[in-house]
KOLLUMKOL-13351 format. One line per 10 residues: their letters; for each residue x, y, z of N, C-alpha, C. Coordinates in nm, 4 decimals, m for minus. Layout:
<recs>
A	X Y Z X Y Z X Y Z  ...
</recs>
This chain:
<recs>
XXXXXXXXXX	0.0817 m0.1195 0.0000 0.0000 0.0000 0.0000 0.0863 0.1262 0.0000  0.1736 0.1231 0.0360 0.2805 0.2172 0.0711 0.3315 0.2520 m0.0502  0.3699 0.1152 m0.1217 0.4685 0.1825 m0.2638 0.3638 0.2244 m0.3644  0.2270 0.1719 m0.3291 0.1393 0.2192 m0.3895 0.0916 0.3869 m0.4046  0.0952 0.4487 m0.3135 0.0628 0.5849 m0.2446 0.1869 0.6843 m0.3175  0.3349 0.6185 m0.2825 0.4291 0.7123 m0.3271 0.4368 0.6654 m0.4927  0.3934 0.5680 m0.5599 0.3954 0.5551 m0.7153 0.2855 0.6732 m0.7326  0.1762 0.6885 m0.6903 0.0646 0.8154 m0.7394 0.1277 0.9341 m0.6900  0.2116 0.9499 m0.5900 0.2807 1.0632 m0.5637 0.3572 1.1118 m0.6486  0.4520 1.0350 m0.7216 0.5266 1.0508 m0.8585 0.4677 1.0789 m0.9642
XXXXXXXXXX	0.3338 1.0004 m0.9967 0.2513 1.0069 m1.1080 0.2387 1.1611 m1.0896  0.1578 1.1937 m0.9636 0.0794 1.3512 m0.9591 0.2014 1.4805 m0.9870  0.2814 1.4578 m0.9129 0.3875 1.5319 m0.9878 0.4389 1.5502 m1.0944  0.4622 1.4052 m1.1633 0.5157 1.4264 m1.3371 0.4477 1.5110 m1.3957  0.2834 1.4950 m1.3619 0.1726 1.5621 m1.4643 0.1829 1.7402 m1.4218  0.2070 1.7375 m1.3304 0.2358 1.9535 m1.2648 0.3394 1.9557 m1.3684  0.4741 1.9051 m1.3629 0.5678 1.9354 m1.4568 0.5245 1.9251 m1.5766  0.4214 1.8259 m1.6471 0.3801 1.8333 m1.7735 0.3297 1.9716 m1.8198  0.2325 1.9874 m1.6775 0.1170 2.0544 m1.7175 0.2238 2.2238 m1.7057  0.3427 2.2097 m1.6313 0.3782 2.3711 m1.6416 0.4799 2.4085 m1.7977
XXXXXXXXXX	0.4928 2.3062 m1.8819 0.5698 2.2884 m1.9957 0.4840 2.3422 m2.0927  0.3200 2.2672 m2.0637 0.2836 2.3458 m2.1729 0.1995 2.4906 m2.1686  0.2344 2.5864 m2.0379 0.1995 2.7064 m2.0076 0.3613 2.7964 m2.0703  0.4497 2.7420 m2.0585 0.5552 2.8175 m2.1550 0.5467 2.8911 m2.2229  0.6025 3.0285 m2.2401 0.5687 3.0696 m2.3625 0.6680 3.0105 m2.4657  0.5998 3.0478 m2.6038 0.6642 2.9685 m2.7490 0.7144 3.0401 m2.8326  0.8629 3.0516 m2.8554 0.9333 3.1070 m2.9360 0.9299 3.0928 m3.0727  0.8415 3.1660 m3.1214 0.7910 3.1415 m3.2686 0.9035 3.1975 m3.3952  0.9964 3.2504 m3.3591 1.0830 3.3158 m3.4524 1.1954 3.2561 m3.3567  1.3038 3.2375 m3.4568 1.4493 3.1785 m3.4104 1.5494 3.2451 m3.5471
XXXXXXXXXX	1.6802 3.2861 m3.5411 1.7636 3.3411 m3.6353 1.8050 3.2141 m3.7103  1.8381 3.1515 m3.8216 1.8396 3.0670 m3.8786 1.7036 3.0126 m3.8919  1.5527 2.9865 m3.8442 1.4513 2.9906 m3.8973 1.4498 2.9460 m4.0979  1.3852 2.8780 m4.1603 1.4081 2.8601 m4.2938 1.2699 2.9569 m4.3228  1.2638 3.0375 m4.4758 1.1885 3.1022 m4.4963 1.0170 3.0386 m4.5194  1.0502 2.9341 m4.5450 0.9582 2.8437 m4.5862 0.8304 2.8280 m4.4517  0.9087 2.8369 m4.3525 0.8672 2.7872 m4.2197 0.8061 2.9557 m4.1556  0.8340 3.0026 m4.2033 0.7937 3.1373 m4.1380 0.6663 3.1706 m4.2140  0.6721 3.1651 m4.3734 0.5660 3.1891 m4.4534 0.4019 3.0853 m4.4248  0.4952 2.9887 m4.3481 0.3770 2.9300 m4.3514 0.2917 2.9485 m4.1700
XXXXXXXXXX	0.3945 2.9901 m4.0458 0.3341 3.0363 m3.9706 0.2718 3.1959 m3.9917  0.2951 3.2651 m4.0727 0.2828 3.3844 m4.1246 0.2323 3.4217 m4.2308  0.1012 3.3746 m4.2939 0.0147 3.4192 m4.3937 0.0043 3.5181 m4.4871  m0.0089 3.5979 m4.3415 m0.0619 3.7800 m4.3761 0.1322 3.8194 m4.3711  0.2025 3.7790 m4.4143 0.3266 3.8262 m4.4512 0.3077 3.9023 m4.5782  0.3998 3.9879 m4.6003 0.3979 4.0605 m4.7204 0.5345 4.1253 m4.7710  0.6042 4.0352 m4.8783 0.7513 4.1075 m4.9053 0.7586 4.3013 m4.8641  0.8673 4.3344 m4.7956 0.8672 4.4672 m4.7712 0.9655 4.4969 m4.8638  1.1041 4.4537 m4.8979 1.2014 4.4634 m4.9997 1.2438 4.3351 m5.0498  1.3339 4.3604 m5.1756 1.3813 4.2656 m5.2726 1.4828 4.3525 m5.2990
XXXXXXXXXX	1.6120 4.2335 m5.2554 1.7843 4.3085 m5.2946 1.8619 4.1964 m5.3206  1.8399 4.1445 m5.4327 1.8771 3.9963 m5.4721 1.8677 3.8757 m5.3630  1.9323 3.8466 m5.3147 1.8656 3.7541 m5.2238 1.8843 3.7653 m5.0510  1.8088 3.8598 m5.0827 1.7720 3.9301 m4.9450 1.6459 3.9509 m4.9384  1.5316 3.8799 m4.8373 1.4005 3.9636 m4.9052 1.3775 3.9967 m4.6931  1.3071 4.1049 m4.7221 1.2286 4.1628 m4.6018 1.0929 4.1407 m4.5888  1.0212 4.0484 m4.5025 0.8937 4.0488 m4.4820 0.8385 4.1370 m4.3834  0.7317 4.2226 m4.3934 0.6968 4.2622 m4.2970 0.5585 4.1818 m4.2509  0.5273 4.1823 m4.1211 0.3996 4.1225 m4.0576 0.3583 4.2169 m3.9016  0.2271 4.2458 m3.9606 0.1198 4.3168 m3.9137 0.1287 4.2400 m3.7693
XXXXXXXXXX	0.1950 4.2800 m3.6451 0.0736 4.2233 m3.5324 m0.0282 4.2377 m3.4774  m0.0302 4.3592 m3.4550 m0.1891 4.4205 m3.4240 m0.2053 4.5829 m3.4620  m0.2361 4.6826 m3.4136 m0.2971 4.8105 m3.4226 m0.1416 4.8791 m3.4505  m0.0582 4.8800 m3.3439 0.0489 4.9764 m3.3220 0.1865 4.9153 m3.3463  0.2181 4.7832 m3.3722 0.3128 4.7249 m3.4115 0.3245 4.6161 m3.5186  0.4614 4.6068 m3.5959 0.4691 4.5217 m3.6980 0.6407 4.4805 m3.6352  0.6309 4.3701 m3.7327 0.7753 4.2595 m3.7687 0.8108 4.2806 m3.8885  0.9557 4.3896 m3.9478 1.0790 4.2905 m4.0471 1.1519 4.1652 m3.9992  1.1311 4.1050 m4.0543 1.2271 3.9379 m4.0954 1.3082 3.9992 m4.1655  1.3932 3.9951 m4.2278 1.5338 3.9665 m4.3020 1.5732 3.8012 m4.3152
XXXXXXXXXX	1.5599 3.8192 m4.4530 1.5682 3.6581 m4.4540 1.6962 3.6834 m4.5737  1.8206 3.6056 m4.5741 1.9196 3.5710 m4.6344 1.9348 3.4327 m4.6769  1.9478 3.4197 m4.8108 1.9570 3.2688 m4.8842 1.8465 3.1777 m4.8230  1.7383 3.2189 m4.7545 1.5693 3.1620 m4.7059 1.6395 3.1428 m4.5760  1.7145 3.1964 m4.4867 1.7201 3.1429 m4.3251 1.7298 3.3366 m4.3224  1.6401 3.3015 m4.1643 1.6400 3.4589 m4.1264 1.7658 3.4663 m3.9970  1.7974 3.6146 m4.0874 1.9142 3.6813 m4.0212 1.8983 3.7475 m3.9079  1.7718 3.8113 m3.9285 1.7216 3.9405 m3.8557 1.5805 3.9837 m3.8474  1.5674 3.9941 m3.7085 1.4206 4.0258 m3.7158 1.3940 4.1495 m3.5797  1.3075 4.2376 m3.6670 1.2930 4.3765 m3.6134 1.1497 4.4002 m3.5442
XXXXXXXXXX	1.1667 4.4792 m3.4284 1.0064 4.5132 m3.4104 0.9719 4.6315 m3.4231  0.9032 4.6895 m3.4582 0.9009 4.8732 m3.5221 0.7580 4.8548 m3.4576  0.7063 5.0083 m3.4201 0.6135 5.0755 m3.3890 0.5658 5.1676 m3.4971  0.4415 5.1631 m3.5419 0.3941 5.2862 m3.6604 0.3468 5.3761 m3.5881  0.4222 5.4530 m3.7116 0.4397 5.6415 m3.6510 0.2478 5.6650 m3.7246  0.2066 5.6678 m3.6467 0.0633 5.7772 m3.6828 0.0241 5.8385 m3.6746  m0.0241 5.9515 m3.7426 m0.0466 6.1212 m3.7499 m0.2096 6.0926 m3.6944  m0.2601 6.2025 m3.6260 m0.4179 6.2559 m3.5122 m0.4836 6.2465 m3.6837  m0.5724 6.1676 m3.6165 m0.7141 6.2452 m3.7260 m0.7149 6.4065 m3.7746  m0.6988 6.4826 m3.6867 m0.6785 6.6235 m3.7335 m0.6517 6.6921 m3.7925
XXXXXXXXXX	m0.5106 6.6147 m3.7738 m0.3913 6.6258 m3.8853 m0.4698 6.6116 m4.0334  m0.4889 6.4987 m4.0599 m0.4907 6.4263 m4.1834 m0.6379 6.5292 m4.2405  m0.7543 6.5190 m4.1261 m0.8537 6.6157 m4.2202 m0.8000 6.8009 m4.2182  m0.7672 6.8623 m4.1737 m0.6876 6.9569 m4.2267 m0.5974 6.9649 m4.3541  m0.5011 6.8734 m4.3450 m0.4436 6.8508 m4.4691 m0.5726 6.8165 m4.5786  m0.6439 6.7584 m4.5973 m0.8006 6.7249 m4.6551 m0.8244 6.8473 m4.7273  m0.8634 6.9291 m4.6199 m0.9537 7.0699 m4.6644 m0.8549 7.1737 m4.6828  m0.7443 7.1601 m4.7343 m0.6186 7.2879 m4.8020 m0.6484 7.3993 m4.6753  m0.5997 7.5024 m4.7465 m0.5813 7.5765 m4.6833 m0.7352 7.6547 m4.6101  m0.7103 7.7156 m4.4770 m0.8383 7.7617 m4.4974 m0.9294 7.8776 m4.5158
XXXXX	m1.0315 7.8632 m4.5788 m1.1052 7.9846 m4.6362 m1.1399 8.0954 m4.5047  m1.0855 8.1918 m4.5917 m1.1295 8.3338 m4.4874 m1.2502 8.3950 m4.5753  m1.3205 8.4725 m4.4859 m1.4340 8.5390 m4.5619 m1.4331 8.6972 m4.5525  m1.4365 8.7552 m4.6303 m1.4280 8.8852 m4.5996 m1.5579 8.9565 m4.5164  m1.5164 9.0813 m4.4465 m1.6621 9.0984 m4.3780 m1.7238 9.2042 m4.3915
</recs>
């Protein structure tokens, strides 16, 4: 009964260690990465440059940030995280309506 109790004691433990392996986070990009393997976790990829065999993917993550890859001979070299610069609504409808009209009085 005894070796019985500490065999489920072992069991219950292996499974915590299982179970904290797959709360990990997952390193989805690695430098050497093959291009092949990225395109296919990465859909919404979209060549950013072409310099013979150099290509730059960029990928959208959400609202305020994107990913360059740099991929050399299809293994990536380099990978960037950039923030987009975005101009106020304000901005952009001002620029819209030119300059603005004065009225004489």
């Amino acid at each position: 009964m005894k070796k019985l109790r500490s065999l489920v004691w072992v069991m219950v433990i292996l499974m915590v260690f299982q179970a904290c392996v797959l709360f990990r986070p997952r390193i989805p990009y690695w430098i050497g990465m093959s291009e092949n393997r990225f395109l296919r976790q990465n859909r919404s990829a979209v060549i950013s440059q072409l310099d013979g065999n150099r290509k730059v993917y960029r990928v959208n993550t959400d609202d305020r940030f994107y990913i360059l890859a740099t991929f050399e001979d299809g293994e990536l070299t380099n990978l960037e995280e950039r923030e987009l610069q975005l101009q106020p609504v304000w901005q952009d409808r001002r620029m819209m309506d030119g300059a603005p009209s004065q009225t004489s009085p």
